[in-house]
N, C-alpha and C positions, 0 to 999 in steps of 0.2 A: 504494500500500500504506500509505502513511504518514497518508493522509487517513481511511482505513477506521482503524487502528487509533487514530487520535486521536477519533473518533466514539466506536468502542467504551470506550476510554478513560472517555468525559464520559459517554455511557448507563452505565456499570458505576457510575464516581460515584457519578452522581445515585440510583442503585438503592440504593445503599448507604447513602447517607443515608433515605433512605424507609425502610430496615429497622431504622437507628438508634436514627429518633423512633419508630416502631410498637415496636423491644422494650424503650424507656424505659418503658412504661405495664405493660410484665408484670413482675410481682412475682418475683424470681428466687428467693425461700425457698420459694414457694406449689408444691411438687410436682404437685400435681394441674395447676396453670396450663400449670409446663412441659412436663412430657405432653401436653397441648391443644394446646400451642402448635404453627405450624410449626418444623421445626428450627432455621432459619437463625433466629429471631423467636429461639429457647430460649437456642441457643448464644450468640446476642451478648448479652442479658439476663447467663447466667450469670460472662461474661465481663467484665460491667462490675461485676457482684457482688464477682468473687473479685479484682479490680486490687489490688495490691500496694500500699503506702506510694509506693512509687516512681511509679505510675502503670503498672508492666507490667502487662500482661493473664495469664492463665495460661496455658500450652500448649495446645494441640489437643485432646492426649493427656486433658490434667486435666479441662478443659471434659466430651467423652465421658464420661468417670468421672465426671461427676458430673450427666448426666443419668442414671446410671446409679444412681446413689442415689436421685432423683429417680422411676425409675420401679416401683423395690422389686428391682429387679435382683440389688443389692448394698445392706449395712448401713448403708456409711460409706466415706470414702475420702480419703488423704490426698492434697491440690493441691500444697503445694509442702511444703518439710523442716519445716516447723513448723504446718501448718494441714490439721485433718479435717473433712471436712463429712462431716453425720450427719443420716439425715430422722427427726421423730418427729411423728404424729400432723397425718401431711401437710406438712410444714413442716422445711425444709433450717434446718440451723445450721450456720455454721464458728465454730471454736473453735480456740484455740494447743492444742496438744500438748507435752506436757512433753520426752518425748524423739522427735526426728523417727525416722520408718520410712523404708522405702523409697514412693517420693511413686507408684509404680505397683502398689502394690497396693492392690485391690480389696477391703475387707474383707466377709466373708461373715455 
């Protein structure tokens, strides 16, 4: 058992690097991009988009919501207590916010 899950292991790796370098090349503001994209390509682009100072990634949650601005779903939507991404004219922005909302809502 131990040899099986150390394979799968290094294949899951090596996969995950391949999906890496392939979502460095997509533009994570370009909505239309992310739409095209495959998911997993969307979500890790957007996720190295929204990294924190500190180097965290955003939640599950935020990533979602914010393919979701990306696909005209929703308006805009706040990632974390202080930052809203908002699409205009194809093209995601995040911006500070003056006072935080609640970071799960969807705006319409």
């Amino acid at each position: 058992m131990v040899p099986v899950l150390a394979r799968q292991a290094r294949l899951m790796a090596e996969e995950a690097e391949v999906l890496e370098a392939l979502s460095a090349d997509l533009d994570a503001a370009d909505a239309g991009a992310l739409c095209t994209s495959p998911p997993a390509l969307a979500r890790r682009a957007v996720r190295r988009w929204l990294r924190v100072d500190g180097g965290y990634p955003p939640d599950a949650a935020a990533v979602e919501r914010v393919l979701e601005v990306a696909s005209g779903a929703v308006r805009a939507t706040d990632v974390a207590p202080s930052t809203r991404v908002r699409r205009s004219r194809g093209r995601l922005s995040a911006r500070p916010v003056a006072s935080p909302s609640d970071p799960g809502t969807g705006l319409r």
